[in-house]
C-alpha positions as CSV (number, residue, x, y, z in Angstrom):
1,X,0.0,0.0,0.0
2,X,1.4,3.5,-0.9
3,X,1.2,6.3,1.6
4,X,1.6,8.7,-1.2
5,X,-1.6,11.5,-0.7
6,X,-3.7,10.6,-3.6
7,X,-6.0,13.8,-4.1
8,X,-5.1,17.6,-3.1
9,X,-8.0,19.6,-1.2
10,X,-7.9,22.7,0.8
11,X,-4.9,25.4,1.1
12,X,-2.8,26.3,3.4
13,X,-2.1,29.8,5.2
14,X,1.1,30.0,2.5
15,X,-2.0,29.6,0.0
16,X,-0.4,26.0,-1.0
17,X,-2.7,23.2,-1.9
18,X,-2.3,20.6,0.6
19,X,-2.0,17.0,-0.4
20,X,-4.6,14.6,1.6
21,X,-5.4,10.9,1.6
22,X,-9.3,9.9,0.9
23,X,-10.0,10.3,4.5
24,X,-9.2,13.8,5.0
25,X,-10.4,14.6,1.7
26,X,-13.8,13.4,3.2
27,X,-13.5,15.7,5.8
28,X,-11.9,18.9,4.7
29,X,-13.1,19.0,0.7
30,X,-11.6,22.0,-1.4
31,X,-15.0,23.3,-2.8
32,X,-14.9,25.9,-5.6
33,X,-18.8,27.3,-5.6
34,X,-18.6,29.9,-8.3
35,X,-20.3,32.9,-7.1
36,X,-23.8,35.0,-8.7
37,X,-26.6,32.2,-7.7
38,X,-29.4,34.3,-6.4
39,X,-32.7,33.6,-5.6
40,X,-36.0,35.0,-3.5
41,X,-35.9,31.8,-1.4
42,X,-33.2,32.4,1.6
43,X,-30.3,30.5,2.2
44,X,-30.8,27.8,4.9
45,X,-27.2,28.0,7.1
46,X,-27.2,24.8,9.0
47,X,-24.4,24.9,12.1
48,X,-23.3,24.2,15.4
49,X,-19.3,25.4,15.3
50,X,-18.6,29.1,14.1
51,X,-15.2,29.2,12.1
52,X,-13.0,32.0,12.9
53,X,-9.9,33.0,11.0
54,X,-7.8,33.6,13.5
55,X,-7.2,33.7,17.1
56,X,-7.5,37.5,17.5
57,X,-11.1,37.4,16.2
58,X,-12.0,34.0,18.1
59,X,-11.1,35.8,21.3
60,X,-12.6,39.1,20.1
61,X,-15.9,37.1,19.5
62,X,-17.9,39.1,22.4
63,X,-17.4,42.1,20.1
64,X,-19.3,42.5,17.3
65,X,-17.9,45.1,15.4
66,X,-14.6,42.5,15.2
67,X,-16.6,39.5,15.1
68,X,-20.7,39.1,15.0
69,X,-20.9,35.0,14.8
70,X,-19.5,33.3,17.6
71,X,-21.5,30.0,18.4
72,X,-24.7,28.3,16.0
73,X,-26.7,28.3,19.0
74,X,-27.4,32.6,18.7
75,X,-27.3,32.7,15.4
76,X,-26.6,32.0,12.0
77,X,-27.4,33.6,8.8
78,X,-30.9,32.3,8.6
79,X,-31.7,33.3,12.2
80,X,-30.4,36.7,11.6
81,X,-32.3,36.9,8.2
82,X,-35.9,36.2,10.5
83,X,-35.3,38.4,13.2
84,X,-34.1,41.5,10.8
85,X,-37.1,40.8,9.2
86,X,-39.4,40.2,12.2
87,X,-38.6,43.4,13.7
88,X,-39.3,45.5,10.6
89,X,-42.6,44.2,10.4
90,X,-43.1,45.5,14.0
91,X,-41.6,48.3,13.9
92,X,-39.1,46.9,16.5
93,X,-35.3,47.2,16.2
94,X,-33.9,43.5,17.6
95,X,-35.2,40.0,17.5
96,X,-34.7,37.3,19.8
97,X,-35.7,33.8,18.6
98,X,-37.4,31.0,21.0
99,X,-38.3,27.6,20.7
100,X,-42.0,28.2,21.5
101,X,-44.2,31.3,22.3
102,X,-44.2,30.0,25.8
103,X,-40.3,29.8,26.0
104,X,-40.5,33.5,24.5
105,X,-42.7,34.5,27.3
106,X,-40.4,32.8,29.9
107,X,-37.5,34.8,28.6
108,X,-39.1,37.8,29.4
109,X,-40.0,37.0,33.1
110,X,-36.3,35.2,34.0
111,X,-34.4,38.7,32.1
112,X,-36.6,40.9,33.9
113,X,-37.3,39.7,37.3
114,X,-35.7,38.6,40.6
115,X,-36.8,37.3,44.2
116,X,-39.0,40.0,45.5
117,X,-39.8,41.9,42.5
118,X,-43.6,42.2,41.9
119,X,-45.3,41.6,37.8
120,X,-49.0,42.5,36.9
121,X,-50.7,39.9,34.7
122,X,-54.2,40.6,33.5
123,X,-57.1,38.0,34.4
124,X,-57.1,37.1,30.5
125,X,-53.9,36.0,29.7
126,X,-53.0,33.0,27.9
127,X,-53.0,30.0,30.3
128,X,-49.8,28.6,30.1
129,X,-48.4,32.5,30.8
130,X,-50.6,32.5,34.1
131,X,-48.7,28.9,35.1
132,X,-45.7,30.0,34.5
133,X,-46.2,33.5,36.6
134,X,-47.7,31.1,39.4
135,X,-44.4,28.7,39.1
136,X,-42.4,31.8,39.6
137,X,-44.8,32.9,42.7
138,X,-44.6,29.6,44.2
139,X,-40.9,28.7,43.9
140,X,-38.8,32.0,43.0
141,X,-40.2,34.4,45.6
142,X,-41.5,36.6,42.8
143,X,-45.7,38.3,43.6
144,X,-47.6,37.8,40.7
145,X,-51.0,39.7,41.1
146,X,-53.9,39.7,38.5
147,X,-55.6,42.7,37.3
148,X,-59.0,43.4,35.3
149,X,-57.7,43.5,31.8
150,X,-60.5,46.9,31.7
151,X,-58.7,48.5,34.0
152,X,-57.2,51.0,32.1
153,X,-55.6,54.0,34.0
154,X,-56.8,52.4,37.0
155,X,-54.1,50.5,37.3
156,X,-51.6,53.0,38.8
157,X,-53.8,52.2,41.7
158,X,-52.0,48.9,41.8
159,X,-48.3,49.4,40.6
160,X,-46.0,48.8,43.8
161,X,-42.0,50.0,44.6
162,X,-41.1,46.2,43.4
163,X,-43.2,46.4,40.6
164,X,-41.1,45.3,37.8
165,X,-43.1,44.4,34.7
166,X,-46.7,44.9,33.2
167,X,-48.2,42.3,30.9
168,X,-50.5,43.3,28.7
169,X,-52.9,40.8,26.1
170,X,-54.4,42.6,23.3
171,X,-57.2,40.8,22.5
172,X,-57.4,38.2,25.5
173,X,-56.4,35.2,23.5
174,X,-60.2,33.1,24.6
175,X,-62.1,36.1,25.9
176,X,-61.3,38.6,24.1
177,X,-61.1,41.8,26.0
178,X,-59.1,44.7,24.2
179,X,-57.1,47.0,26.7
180,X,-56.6,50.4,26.9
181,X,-53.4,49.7,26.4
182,X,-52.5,53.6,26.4
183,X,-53.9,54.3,29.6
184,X,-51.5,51.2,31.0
185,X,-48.4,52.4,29.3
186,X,-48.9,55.8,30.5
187,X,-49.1,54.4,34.0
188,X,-46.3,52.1,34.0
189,X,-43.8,55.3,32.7
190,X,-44.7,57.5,35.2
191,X,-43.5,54.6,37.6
192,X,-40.3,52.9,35.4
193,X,-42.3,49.8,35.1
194,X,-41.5,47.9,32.5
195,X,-44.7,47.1,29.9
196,X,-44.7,43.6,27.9
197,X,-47.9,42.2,25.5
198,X,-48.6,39.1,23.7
199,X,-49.0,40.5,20.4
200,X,-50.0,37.1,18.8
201,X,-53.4,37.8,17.7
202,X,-51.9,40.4,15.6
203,X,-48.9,39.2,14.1
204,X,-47.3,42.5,14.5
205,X,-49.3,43.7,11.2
206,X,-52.3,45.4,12.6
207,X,-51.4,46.6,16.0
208,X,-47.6,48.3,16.6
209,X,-47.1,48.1,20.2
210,X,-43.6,49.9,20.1
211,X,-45.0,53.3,18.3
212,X,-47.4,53.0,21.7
213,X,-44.4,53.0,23.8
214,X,-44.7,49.2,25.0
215,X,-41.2,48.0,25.9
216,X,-41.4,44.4,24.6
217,X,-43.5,42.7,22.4
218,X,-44.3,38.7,22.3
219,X,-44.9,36.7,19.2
220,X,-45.9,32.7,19.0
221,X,-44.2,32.4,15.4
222,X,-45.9,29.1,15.9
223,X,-49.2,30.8,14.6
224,X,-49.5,33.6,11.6
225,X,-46.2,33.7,10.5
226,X,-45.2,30.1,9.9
227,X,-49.0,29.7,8.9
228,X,-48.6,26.0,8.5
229,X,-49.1,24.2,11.5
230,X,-46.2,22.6,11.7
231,X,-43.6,24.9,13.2
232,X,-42.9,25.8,17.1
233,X,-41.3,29.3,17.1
234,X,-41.6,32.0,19.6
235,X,-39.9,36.2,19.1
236,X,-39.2,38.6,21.7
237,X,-38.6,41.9,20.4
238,X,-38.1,45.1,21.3
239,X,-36.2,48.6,21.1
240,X,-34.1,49.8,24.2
241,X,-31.1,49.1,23.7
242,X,-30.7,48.3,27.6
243,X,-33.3,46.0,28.1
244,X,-31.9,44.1,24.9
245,X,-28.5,43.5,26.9
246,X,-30.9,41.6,29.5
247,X,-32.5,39.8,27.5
248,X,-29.8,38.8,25.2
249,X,-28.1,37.2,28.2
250,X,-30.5,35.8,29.7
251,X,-31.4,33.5,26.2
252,X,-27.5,32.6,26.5
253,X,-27.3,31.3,29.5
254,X,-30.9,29.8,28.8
255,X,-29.3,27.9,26.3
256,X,-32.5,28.5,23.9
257,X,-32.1,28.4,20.0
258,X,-33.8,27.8,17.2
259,X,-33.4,25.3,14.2
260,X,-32.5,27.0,10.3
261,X,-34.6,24.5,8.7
262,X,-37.4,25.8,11.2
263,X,-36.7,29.8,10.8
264,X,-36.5,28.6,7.1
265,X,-40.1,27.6,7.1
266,X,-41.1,30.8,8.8
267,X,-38.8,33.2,6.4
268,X,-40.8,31.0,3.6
269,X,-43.9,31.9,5.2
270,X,-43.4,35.5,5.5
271,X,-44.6,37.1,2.6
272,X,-47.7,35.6,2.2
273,X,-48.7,36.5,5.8
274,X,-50.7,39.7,4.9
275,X,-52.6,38.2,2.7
276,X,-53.5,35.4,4.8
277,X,-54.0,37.7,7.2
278,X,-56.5,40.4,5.7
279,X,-58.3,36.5,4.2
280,X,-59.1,34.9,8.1
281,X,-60.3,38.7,8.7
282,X,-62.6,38.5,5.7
283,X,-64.0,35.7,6.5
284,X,-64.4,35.4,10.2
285,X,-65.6,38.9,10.5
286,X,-68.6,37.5,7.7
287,X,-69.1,34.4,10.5
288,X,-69.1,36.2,13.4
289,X,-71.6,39.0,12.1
290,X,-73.7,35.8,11.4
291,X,-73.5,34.0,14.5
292,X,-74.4,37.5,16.3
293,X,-78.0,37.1,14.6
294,X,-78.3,33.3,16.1
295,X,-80.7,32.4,18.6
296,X,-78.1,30.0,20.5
297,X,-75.6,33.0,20.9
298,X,-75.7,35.5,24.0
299,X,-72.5,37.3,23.1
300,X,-70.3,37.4,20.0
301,X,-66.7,38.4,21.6
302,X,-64.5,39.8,17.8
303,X,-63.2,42.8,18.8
304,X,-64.1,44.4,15.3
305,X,-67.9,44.3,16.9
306,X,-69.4,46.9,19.1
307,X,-70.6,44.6,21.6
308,X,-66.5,43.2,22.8
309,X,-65.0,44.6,25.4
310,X,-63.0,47.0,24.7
311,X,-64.4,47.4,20.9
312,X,-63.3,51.1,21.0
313,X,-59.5,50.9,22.1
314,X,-59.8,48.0,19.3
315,X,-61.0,51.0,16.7
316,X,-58.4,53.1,18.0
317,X,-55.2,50.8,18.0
318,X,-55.8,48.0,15.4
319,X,-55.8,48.2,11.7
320,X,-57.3,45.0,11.3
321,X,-59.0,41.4,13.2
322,X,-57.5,38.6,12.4
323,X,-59.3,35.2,12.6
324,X,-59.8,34.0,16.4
325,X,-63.0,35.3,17.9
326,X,-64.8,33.6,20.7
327,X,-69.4,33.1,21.5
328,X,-71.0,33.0,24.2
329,X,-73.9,30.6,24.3
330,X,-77.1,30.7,25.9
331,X,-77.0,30.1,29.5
332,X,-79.4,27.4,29.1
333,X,-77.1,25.0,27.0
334,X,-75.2,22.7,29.4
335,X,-71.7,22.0,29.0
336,X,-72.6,18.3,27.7
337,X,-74.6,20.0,25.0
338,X,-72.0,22.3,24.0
339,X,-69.6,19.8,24.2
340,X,-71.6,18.0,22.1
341,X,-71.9,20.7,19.3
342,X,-68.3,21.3,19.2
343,X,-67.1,17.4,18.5
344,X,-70.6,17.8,15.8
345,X,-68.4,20.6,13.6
346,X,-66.9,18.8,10.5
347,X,-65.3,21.1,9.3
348,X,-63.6,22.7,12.4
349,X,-61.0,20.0,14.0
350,X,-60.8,20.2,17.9
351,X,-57.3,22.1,18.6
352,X,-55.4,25.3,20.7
353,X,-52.6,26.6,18.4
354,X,-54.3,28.4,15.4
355,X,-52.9,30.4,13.0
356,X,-52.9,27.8,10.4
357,X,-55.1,27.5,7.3
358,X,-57.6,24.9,9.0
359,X,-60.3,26.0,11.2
360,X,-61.0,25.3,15.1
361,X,-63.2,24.9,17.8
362,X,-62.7,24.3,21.5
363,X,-64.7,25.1,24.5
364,X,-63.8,26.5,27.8
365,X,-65.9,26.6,31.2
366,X,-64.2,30.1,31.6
367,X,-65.6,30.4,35.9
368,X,-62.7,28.2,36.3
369,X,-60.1,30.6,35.0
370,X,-60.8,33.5,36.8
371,X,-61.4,34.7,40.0
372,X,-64.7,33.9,41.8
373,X,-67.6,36.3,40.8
374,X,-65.6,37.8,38.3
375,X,-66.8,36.0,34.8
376,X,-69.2,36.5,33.0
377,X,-69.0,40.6,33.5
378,X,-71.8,42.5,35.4
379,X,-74.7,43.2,33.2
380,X,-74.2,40.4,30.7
381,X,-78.1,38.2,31.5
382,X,-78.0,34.9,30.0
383,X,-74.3,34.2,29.2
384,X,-73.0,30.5,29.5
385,X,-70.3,28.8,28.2
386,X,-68.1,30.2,25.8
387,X,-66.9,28.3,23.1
388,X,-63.5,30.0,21.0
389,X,-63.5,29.5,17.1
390,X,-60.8,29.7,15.1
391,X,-61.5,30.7,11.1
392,X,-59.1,29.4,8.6
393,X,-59.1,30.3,5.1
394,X,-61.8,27.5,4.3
395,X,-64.5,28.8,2.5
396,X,-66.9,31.2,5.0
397,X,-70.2,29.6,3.1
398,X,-69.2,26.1,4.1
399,X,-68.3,26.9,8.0
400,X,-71.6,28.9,8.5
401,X,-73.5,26.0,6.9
402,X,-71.1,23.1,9.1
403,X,-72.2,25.9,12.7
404,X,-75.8,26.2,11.5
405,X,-76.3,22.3,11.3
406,X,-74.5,21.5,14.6
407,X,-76.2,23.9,16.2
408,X,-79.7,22.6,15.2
409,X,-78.5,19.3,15.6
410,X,-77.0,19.7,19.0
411,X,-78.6,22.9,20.8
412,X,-82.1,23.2,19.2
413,X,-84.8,23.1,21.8
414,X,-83.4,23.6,24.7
């Protein structure tokens, strides 16, 4: 056997082609990729291990005017491409990635807060936002208190010397309040409270919490902007420079990142979001003014109607709905019957994370997820259980015809 080298591949410092057996040649191939392919499709930069040139710009990797990538796990050039382009959809000016909307949320609460600090959560955030605040209550030393999402500028009344943070929900992701989210912000900056939103519902297109003066916004990429149901992605964004360094560091030593194929799927997804967007509006706006002329309906909770809470801070903030809305039925149907007309939909599966093209149902027995007394709202006669409905980009004609037969089926006479 010769041990002559039998192939050359990559070169050296001295710019020398190196001679290497088939082994090496495996491992380190000398790839000539002529340059000028372009294309609208983004490139998809798989990679654990940043290469550095040299030694002076590995050890200058915490500056990023010598050296912006330092390690796969905060970003490549596919991460980078969805977050510049995240945060000029917003209106924001940095982009963290997450693995989840929930993991996004979590980032917010571990860069921001510390034993003995105090964070306002309103009665109708999403659920697994409340758990989390009550994990931190329960096990970090951290007060989590709950306020009226219709407070308004009531709640200076509440804000505290520890109180760190303000979350704010605009529209209550299953009951749909809309906040006046400029009487909170006002509040919260005469104090140096810090003020956070889910901005899911939204998508960032038709409500821009940052030219309100909210410090942080929340996105579940999961929904709208991967549009496809198959993608768990969650954004934190923002503006100030200073609360960026906190939450920058607090992802790192999190650990959290993201895949490229993943944020490829998203960056894919991207463009057509508008469109999608103005479409589940279209439609569910069409269902929702039909369900409000059904007998089995008390209450049709879409912001874009008068009856919502919150309907005019909705007129005043929002540019446009999107497609989750939520009905109140008549008190009269029990929870076995509207159980029962929620499995009859055929054409709405039975699911929580919407934002994709198929439509959804699911019920919730709303009295246990807030404080006693406090649901359904003073004034509202004949309100029982609320059932949330998602509306995809079926055809609005088919879904009103699948509700009106389920609901004769399932709640007539009653």
């Amino acid at each position: 056997m010769s041990d002559r080298p039998v192939t050359t591949t990559s070169s050296s410092v001295s710019g020398e082609p190196l001679p290497a057996f088939p082994q090496t040649v495996a491992v380190q191939p000398a790839l000539d990729i002529p340059p000028g392919f372009d294309s609208f499709s983004p490139p998809t930069h798989r990679g654990s291990t940043v290469v550095f040139r040299n030694l002076a710009e590995l050890r200058a990797h915490g500056d990023r005017e010598t050296t912006y990538w330092r390690y796969g796990l905060h970003a490549t050039p596919t991460s980078e491409a969805l977050c510049q382009h995240l945060a000029l959809i917003e209106g924001a000016s940095h982009t963290l990635l997450l693995p989840s909307g929930l993991a996004a949320i979590s980032l917010v609460y571990f860069a921001l807060l510390k034993a003995g600090d105090d964070v306002l959560v309103p009665h109708n955030v999403y659920g697994p936002n409340r758990d989390h605040g009550e994990w931190l209550a329960r096990d970090f030393g951290i007060t989590v208190r709950y306020y009226d999402p219709m407070i308004g500028a009531g709640i200076a009344d509440l804000i505290r010397a520890e109180t760190r943070l303000i979350w704010m929900e605009a529209p209550g992701s299953v009951t749909m309040e809309v906040p006046d989210s400029e009487a909170i912000i006002a509040a919260a900056r005469s104090r140096g409270v810090v003020t956070a939103i889910d901005n899911t519902w939204s998508a960032g297109v038709y409500f821009r919490p940052f030219d309100k003066g909210i410090d942080i916004s929340v996105q579940a990429l999961t929904k709208y902007q991967s549009g496809g149901s198959d993608v768990l992605m969650g954004a934190v964004l923002w503006r100030d420079d200073s609360l960026g360094q906190r939450l920058r560091q607090a992802r790192a030593r999190m650990g959290w990142g993201v895949s490229a194929d993943d944020c490829y799927l998203v960056l894919r997804s991207l463009p057509s979001m508008p469109v999608r967007l103005a479409a589940h509006d279209r439609a569910a706006r069409e269902i929702a003014e039909w369900l409000a002329q059904r007998p089995e309906v008390s209450r049709v909770l879409h912001p874009a109607l008068p009856e919502c809470p919150g309907h005019e801070f909705w007129r005043r903030d929002f540019s446009g709905a999107s497609g989750l809305f939520a009905i109140v039925l008549r008190e009269r149907y029990a929870r076995a019957q509207v159980d029962a007309f929620v499995e009859g939909l055929q054409r709405f599966a039975i699911g929580w994370s919407w934002g994709g093209a198929r439509s959804l149902a699911v019920p919730y027995h709303v009295q246990t997820m807030r404080p006693a007394g406090s649901w359904p709202p003073a004034g509202w006669e004949d309100a029982g259980e609320l059932v949330r409905l998602y509306i995809g980009l079926e055809d609005p004609r088919d879904l009103i015809a699948d509700l009106k037969a389920a609901m004769e089926r399932h709640l007539a006479g009653a």
